[in-house]
N, CA, C and O atoms as a GROMACS GRO file, in nm:
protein
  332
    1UNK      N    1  -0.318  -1.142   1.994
    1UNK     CA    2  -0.391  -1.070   1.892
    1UNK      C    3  -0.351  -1.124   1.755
    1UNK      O    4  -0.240  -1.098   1.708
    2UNK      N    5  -0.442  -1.198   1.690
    2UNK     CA    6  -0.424  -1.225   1.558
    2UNK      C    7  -0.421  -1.126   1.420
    2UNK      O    8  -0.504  -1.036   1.408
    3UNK      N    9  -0.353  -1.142   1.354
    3UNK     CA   10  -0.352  -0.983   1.225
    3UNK      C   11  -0.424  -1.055   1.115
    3UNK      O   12  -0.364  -1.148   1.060
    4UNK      N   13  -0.548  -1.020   1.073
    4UNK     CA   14  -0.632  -1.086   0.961
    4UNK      C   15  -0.559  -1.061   0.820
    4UNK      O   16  -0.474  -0.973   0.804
    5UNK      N   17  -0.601  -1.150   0.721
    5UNK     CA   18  -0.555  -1.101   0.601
    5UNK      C   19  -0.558  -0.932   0.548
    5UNK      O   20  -0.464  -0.872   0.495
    6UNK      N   21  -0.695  -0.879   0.580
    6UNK     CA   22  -0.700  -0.750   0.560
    6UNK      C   23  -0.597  -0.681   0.614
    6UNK      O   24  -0.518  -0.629   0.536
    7UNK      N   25  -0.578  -0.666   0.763
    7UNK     CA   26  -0.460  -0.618   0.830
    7UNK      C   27  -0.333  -0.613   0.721
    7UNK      O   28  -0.289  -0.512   0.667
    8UNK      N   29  -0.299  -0.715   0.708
    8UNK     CA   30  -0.170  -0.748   0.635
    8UNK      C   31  -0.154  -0.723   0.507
    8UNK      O   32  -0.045  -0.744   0.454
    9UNK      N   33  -0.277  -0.668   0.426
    9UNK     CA   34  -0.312  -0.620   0.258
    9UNK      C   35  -0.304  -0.493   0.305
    9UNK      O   36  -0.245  -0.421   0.224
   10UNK      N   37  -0.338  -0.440   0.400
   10UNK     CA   38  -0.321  -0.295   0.403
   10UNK      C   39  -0.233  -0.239   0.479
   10UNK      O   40  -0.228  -0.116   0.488
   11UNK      N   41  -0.148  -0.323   0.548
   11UNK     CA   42   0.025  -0.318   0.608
   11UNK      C   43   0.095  -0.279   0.443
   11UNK      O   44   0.140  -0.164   0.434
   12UNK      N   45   0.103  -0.364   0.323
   12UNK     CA   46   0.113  -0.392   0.269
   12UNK      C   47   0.141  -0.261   0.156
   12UNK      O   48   0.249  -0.216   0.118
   13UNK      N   49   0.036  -0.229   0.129
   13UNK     CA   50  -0.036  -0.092   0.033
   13UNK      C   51   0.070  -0.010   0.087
   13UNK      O   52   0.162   0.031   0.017
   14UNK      N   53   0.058   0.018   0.227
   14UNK     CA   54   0.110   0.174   0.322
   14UNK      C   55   0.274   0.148   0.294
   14UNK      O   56   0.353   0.233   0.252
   15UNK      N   57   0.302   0.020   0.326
   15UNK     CA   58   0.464  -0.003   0.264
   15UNK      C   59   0.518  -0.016   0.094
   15UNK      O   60   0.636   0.002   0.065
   16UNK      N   61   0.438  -0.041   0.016
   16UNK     CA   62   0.452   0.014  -0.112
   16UNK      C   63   0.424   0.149  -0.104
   16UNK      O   64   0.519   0.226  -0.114
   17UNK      N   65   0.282   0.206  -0.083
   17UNK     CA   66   0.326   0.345  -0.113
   17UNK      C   67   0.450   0.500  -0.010
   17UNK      O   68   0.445   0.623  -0.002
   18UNK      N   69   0.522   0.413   0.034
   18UNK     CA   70   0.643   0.468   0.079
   18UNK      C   71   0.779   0.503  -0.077
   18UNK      O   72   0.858   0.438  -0.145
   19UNK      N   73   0.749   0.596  -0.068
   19UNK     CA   74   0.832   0.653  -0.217
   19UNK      C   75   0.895   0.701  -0.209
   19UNK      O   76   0.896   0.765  -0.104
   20UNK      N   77   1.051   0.730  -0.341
   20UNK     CA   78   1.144   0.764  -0.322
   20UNK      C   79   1.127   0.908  -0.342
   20UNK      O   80   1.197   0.981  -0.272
   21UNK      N   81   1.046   0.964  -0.427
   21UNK     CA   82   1.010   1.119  -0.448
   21UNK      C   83   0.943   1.128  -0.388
   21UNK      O   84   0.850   1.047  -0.385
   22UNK      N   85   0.952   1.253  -0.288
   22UNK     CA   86   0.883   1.319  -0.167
   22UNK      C   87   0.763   1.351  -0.209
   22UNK      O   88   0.683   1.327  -0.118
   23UNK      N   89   0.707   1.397  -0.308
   23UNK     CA   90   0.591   1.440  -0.395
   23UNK      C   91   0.487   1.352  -0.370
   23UNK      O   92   0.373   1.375  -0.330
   24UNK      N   93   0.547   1.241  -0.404
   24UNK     CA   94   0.466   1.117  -0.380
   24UNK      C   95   0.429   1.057  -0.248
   24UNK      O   96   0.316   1.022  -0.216
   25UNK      N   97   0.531   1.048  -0.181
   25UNK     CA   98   0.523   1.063  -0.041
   25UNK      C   99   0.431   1.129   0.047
   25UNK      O  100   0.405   1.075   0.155
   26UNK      N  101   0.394   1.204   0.026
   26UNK     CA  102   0.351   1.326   0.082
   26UNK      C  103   0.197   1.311   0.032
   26UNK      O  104   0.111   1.295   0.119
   27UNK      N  105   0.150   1.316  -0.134
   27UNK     CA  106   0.014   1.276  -0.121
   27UNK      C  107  -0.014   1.182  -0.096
   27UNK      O  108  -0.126   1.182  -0.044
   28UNK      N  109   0.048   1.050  -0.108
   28UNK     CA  110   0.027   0.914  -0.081
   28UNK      C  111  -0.010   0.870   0.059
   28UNK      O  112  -0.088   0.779   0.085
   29UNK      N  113   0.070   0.962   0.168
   29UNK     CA  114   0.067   0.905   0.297
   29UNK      C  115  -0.040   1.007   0.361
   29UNK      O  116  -0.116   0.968   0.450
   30UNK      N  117  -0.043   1.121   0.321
   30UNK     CA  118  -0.207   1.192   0.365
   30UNK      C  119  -0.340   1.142   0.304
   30UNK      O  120  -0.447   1.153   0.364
   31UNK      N  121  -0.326   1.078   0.164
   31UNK     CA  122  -0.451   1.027   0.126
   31UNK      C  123  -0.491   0.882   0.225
   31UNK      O  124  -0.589   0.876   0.299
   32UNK      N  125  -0.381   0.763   0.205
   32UNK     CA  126  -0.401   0.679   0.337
   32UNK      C  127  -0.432   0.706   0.474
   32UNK      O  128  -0.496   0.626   0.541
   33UNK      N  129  -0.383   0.831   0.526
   33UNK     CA  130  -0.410   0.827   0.616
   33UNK      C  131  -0.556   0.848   0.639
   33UNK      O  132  -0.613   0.783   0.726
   34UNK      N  133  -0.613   0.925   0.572
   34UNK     CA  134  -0.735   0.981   0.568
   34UNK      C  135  -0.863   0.845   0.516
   34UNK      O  136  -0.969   0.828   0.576
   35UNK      N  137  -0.813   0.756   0.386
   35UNK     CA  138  -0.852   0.730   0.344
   35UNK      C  139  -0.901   0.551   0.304
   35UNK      O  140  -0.989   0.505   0.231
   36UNK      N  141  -0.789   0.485   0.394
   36UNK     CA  142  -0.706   0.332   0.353
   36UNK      C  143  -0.848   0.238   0.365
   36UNK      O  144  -0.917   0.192   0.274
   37UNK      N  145  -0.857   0.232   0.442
   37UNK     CA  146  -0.956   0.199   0.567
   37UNK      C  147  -1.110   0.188   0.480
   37UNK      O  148  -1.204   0.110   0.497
   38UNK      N  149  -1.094   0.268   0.410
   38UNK     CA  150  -1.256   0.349   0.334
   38UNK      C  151  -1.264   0.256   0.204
   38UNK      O  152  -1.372   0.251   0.146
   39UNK      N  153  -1.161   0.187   0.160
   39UNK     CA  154  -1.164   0.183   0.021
   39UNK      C  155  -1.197   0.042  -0.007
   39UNK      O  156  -1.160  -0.060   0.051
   40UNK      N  157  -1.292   0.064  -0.128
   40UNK     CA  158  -1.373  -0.106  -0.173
   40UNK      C  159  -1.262  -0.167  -0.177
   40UNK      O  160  -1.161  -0.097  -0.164
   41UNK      N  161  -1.248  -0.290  -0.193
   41UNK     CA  162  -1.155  -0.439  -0.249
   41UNK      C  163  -1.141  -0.389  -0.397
   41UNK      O  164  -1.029  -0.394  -0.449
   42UNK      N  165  -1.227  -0.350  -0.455
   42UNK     CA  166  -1.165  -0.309  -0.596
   42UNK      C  167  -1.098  -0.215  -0.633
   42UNK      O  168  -1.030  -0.213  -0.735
   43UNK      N  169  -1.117  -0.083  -0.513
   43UNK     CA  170  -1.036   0.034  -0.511
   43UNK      C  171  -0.923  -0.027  -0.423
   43UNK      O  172  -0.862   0.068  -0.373
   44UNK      N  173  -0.858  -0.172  -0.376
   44UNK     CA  174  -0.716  -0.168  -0.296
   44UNK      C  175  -0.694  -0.208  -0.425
   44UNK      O  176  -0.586  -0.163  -0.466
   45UNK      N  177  -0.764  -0.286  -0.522
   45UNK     CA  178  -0.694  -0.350  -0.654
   45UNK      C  179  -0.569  -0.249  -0.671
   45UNK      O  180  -0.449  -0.255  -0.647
   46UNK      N  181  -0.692  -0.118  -0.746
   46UNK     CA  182  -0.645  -0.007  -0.807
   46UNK      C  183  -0.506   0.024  -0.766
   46UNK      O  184  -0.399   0.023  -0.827
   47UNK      N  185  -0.553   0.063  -0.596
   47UNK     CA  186  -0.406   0.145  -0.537
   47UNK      C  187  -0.332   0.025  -0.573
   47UNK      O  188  -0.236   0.079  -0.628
   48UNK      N  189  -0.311  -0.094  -0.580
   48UNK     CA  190  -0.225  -0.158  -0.560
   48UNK      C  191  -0.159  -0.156  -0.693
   48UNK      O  192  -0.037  -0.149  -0.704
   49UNK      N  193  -0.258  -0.164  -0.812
   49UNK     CA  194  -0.152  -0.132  -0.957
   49UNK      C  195  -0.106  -0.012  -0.937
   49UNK      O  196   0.011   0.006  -0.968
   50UNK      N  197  -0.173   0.091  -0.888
   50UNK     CA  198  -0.088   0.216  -0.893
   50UNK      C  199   0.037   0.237  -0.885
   50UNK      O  200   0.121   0.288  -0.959
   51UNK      N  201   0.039   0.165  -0.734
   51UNK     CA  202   0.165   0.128  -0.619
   51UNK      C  203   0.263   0.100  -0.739
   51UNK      O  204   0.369   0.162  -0.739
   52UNK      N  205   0.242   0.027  -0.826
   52UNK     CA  206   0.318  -0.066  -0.904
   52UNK      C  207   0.424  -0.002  -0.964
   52UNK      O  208   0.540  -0.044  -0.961
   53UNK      N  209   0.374   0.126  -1.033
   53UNK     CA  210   0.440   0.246  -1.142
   53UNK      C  211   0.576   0.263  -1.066
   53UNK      O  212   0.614   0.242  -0.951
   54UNK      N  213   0.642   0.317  -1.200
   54UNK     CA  214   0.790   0.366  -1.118
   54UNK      C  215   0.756   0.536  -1.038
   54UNK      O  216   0.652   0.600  -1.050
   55UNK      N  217   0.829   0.558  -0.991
   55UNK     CA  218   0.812   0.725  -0.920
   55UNK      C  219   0.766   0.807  -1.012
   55UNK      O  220   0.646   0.836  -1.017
   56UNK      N  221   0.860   0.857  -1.098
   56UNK     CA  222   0.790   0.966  -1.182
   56UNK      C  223   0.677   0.915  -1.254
   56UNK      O  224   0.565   0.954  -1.223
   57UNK      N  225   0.695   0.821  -1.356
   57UNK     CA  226   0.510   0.829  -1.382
   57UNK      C  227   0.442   0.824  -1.297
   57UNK      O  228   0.338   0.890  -1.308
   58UNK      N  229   0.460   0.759  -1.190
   58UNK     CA  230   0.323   0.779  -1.075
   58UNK      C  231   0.275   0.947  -1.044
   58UNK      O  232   0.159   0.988  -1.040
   59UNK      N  233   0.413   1.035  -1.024
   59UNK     CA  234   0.369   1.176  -1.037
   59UNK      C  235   0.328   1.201  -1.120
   59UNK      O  236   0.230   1.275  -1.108
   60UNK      N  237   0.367   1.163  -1.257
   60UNK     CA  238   0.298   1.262  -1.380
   60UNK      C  239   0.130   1.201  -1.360
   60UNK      O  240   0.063   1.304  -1.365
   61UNK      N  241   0.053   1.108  -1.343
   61UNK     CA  242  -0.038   1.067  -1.286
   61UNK      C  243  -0.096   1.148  -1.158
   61UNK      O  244  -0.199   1.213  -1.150
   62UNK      N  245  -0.028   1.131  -1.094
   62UNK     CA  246  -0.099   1.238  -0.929
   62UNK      C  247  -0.138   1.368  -0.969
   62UNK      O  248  -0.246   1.415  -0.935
   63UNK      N  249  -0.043   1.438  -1.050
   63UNK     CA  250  -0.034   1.568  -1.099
   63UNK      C  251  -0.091   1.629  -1.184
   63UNK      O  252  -0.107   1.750  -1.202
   64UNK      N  253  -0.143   1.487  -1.269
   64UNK     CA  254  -0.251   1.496  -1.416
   64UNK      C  255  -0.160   1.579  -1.540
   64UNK      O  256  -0.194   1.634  -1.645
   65UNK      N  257  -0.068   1.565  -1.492
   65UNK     CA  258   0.030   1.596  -1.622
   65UNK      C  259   0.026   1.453  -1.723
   65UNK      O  260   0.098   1.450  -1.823
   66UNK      N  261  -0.038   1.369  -1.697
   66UNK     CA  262  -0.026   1.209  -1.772
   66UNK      C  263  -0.171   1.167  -1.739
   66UNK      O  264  -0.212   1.172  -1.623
   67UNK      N  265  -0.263   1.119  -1.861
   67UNK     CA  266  -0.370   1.060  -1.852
   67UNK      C  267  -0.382   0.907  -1.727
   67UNK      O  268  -0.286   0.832  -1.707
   68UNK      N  269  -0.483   0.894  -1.677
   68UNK     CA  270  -0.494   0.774  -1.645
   68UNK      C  271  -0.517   0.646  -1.751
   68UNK      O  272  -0.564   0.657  -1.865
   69UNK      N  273  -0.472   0.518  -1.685
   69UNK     CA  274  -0.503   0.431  -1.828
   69UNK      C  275  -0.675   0.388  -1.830
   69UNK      O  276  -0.734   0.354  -1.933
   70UNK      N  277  -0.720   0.396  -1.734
   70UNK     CA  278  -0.870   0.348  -1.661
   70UNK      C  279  -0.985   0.483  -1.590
   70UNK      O  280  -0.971   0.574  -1.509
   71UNK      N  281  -1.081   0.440  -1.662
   71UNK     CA  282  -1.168   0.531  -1.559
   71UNK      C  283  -1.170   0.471  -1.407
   71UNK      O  284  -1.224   0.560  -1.341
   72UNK      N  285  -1.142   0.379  -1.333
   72UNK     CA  286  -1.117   0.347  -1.205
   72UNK      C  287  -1.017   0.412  -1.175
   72UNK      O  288  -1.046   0.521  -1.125
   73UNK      N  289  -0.908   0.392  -1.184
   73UNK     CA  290  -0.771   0.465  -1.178
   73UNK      C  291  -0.771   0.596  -1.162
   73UNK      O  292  -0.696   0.662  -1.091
   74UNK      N  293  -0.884   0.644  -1.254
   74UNK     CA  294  -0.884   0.816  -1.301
   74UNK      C  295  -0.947   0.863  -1.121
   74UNK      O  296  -0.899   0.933  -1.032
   75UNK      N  297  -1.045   0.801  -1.131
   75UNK     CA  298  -1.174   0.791  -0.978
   75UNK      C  299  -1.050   0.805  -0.832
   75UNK      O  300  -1.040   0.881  -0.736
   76UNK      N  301  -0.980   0.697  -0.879
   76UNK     CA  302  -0.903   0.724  -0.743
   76UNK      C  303  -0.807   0.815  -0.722
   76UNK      O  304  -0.783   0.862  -0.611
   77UNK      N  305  -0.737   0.851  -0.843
   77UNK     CA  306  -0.613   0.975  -0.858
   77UNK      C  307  -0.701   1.089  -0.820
   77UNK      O  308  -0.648   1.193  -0.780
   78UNK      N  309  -0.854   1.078  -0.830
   78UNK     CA  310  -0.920   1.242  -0.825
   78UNK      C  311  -0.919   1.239  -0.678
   78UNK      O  312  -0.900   1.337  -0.606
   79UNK      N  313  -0.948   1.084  -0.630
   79UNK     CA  314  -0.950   1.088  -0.465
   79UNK      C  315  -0.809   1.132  -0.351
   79UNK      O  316  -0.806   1.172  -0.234
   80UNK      N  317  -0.697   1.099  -0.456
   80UNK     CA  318  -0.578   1.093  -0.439
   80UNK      C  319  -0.542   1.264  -0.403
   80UNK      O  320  -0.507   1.317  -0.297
   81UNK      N  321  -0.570   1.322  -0.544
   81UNK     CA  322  -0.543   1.474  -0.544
   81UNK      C  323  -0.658   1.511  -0.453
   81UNK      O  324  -0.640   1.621  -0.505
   82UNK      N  325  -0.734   1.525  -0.388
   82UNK     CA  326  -0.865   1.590  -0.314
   82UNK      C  327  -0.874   1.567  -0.179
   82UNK      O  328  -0.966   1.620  -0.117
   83UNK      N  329  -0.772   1.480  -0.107
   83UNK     CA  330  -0.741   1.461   0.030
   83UNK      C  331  -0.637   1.599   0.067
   83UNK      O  332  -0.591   1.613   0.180
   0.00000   0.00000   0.00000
């Protein structure tokens, strides 16, 4: 069984978004689960800068205690919080 590039971009995502604050954890790995699979090439962009943030800003982001920098970004945090 060969693992395509896709396979391995979205191995990828699910192992970045493994976080050290449970908070994050927790919406991150119910929104993937629900959601990974579903998402344009421009929405893995997104998650993937997301991924990027340190822990707490990424919460103050999930939580909307902190603006998004992008209306894309904004689109997916709403998808993020709504799983």
């Amino acid at each position: 069984m060969s693992v395509t590039v896709d396979d391995r971009r979205l191995d990828r995502l699910r192992w970045k978004a493994r976080r050290g604050l449970l908070e994050n954890d927790l919406l991150l790995s119910k929104f993937l689960h629900a959601e990974l699979t579903k998402l344009s090439d421009s929405e893995l962009n997104t998650l993937d800068q997301l991924l990027q943030m340190g822990d707490n800003d990424l919460l103050d982001i999930l939580m909307g205690r902190k603006a998004c920098v992008d209306e894309a970004t904004a689109k997916l945090v709403t998808r993020i919080q709504n799983v």
